[in-house]
PyMOL CGO cylinders between C-alpha atoms (Angstrom):
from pymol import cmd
from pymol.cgo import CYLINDER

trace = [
    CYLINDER, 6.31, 10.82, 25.17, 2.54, 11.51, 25.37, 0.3, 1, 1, 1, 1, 1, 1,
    CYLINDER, 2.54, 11.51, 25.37, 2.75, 12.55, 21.40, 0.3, 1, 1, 1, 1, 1, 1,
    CYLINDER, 2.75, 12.55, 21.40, 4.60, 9.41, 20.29, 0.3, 1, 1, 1, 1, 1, 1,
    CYLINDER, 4.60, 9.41, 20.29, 1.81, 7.12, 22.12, 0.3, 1, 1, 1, 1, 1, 1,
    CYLINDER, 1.81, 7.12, 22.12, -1.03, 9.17, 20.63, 0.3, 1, 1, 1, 1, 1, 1,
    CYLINDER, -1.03, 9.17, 20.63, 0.52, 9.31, 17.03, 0.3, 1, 1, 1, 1, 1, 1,
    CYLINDER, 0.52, 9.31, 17.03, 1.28, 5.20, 17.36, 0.3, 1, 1, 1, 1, 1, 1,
    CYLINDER, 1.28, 5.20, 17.36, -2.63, 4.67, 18.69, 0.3, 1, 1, 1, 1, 1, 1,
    CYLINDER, -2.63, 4.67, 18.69, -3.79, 6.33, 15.00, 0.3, 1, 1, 1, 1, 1, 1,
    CYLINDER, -3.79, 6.33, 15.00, -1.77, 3.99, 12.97, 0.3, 1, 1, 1, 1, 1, 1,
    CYLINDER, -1.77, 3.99, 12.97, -4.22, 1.57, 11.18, 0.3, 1, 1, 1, 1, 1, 1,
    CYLINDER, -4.22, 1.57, 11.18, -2.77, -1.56, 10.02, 0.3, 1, 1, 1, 1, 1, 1,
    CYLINDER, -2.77, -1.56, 10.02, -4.19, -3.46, 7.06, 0.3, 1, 1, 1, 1, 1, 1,
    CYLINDER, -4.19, -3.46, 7.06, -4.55, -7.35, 6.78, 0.3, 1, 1, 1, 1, 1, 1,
    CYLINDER, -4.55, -7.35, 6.78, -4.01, -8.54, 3.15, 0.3, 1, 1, 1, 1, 1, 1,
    CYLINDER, -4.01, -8.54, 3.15, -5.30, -11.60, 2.74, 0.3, 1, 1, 1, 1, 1, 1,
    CYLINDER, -5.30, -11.60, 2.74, -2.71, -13.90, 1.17, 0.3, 1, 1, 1, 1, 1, 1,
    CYLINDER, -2.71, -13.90, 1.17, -3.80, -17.28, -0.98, 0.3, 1, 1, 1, 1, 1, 1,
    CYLINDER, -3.80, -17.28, -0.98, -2.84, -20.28, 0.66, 0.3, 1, 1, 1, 1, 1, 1,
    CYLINDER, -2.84, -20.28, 0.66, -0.52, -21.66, -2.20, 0.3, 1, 1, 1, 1, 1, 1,
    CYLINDER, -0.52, -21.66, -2.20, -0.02, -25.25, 0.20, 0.3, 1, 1, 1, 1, 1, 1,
    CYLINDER, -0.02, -25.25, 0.20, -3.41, -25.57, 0.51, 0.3, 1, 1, 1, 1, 1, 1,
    CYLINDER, -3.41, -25.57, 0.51, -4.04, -25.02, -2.98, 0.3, 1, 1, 1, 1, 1, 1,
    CYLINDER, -4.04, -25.02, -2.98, -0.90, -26.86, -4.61, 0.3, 1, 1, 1, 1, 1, 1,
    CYLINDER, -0.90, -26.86, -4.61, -1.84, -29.90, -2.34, 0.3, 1, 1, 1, 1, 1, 1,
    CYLINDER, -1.84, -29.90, -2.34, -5.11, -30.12, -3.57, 0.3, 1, 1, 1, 1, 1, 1,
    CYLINDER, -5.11, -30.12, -3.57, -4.20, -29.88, -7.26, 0.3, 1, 1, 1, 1, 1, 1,
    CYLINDER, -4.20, -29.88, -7.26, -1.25, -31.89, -7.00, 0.3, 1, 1, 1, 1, 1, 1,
    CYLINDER, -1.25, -31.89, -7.00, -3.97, -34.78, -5.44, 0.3, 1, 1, 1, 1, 1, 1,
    CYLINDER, -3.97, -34.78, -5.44, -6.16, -34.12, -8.42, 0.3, 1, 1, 1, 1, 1, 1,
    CYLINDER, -6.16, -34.12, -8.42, -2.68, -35.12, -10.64, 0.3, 1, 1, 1, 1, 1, 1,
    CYLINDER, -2.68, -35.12, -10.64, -1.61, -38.08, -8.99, 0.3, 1, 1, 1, 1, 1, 1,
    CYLINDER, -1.61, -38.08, -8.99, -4.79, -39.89, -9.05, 0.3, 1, 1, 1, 1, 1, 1,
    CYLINDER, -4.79, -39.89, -9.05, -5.10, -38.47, -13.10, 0.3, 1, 1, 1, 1, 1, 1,
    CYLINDER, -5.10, -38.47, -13.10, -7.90, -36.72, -12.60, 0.3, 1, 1, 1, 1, 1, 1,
    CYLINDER, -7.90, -36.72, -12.60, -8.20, -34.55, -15.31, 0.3, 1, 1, 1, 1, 1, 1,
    CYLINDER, -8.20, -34.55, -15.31, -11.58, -33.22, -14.77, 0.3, 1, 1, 1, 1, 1, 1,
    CYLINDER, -11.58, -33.22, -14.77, -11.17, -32.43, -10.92, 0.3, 1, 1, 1, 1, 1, 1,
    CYLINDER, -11.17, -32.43, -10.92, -7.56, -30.39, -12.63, 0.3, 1, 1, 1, 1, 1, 1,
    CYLINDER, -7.56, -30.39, -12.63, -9.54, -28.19, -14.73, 0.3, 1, 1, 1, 1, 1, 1,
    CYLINDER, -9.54, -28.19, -14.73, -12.42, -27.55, -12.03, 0.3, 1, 1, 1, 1, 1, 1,
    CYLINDER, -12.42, -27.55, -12.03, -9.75, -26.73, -9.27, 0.3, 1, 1, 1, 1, 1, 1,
    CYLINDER, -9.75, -26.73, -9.27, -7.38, -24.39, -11.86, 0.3, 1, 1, 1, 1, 1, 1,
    CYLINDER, -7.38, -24.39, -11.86, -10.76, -22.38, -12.67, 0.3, 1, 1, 1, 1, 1, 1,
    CYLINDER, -10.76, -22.38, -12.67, -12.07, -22.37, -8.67, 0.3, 1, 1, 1, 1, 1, 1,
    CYLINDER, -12.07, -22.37, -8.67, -8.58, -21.80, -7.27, 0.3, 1, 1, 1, 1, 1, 1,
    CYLINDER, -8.58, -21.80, -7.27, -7.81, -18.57, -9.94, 0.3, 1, 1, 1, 1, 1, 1,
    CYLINDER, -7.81, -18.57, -9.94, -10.93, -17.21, -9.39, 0.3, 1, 1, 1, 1, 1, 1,
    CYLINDER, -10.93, -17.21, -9.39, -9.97, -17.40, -5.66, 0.3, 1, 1, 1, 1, 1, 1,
    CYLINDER, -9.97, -17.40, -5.66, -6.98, -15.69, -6.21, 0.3, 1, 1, 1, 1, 1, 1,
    CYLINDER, -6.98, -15.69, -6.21, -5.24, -19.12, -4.79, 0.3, 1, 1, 1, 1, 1, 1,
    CYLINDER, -5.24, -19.12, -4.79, -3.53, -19.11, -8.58, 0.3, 1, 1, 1, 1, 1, 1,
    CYLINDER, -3.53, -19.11, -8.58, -2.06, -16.92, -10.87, 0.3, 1, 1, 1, 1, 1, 1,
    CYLINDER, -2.06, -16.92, -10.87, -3.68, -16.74, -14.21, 0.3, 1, 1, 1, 1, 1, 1,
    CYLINDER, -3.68, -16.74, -14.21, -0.57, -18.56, -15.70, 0.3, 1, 1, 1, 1, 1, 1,
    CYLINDER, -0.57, -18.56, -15.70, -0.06, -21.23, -12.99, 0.3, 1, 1, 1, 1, 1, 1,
    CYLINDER, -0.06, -21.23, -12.99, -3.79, -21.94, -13.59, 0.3, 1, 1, 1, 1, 1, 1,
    CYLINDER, -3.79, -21.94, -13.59, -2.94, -21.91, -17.46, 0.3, 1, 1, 1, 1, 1, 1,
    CYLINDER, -2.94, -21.91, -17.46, -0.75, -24.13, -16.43, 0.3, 1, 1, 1, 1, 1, 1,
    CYLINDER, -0.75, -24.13, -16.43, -2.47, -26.91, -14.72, 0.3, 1, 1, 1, 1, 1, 1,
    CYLINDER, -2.47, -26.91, -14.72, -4.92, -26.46, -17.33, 0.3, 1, 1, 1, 1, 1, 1,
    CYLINDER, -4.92, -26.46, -17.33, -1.96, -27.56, -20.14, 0.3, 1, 1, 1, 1, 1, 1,
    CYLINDER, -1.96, -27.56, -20.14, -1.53, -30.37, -17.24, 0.3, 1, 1, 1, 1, 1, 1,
    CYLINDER, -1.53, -30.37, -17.24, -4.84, -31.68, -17.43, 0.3, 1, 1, 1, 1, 1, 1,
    CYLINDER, -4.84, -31.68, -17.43, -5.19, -31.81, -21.01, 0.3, 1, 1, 1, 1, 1, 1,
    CYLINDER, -5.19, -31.81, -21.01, -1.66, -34.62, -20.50, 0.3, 1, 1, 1, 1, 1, 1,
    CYLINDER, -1.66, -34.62, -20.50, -3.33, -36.43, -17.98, 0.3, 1, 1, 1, 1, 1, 1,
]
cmd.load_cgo(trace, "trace")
């Protein structure tokens, strides 16, 4: 029993930080509603480099703005 405690005490667990897509989606999908084309492209370039967006759902909005 000992063994099993001190064998579970050495496990390390690692926090990934994960985007927050709501956050991120809300934002953007503000920025479309009120046809804001410039706040579009600035959040699709902030919210990549974040890692809040994939490269294509940034390419995306970007294709978005350029509609708006």
């Amino acid at each position: 029993m000992l063994m099993l405690l001190s064998a579970s005490c050495n496990h390390i667990h690692h926090v990934r930080n994960t985007p927050d897509t709501a956050r991120a989606d809300s934002l953007i999908e503000a920025a479309h509603l009120a046809h804001d084309s410039d706040r579009i492209l600035a959040l699709a370039d902030s919210l990549e480099a974040t890692g809040d967006f994939a490269p294509i759902k940034a390419d995306y909005w970007r294709g978005r703005a350029s509609r708006v």
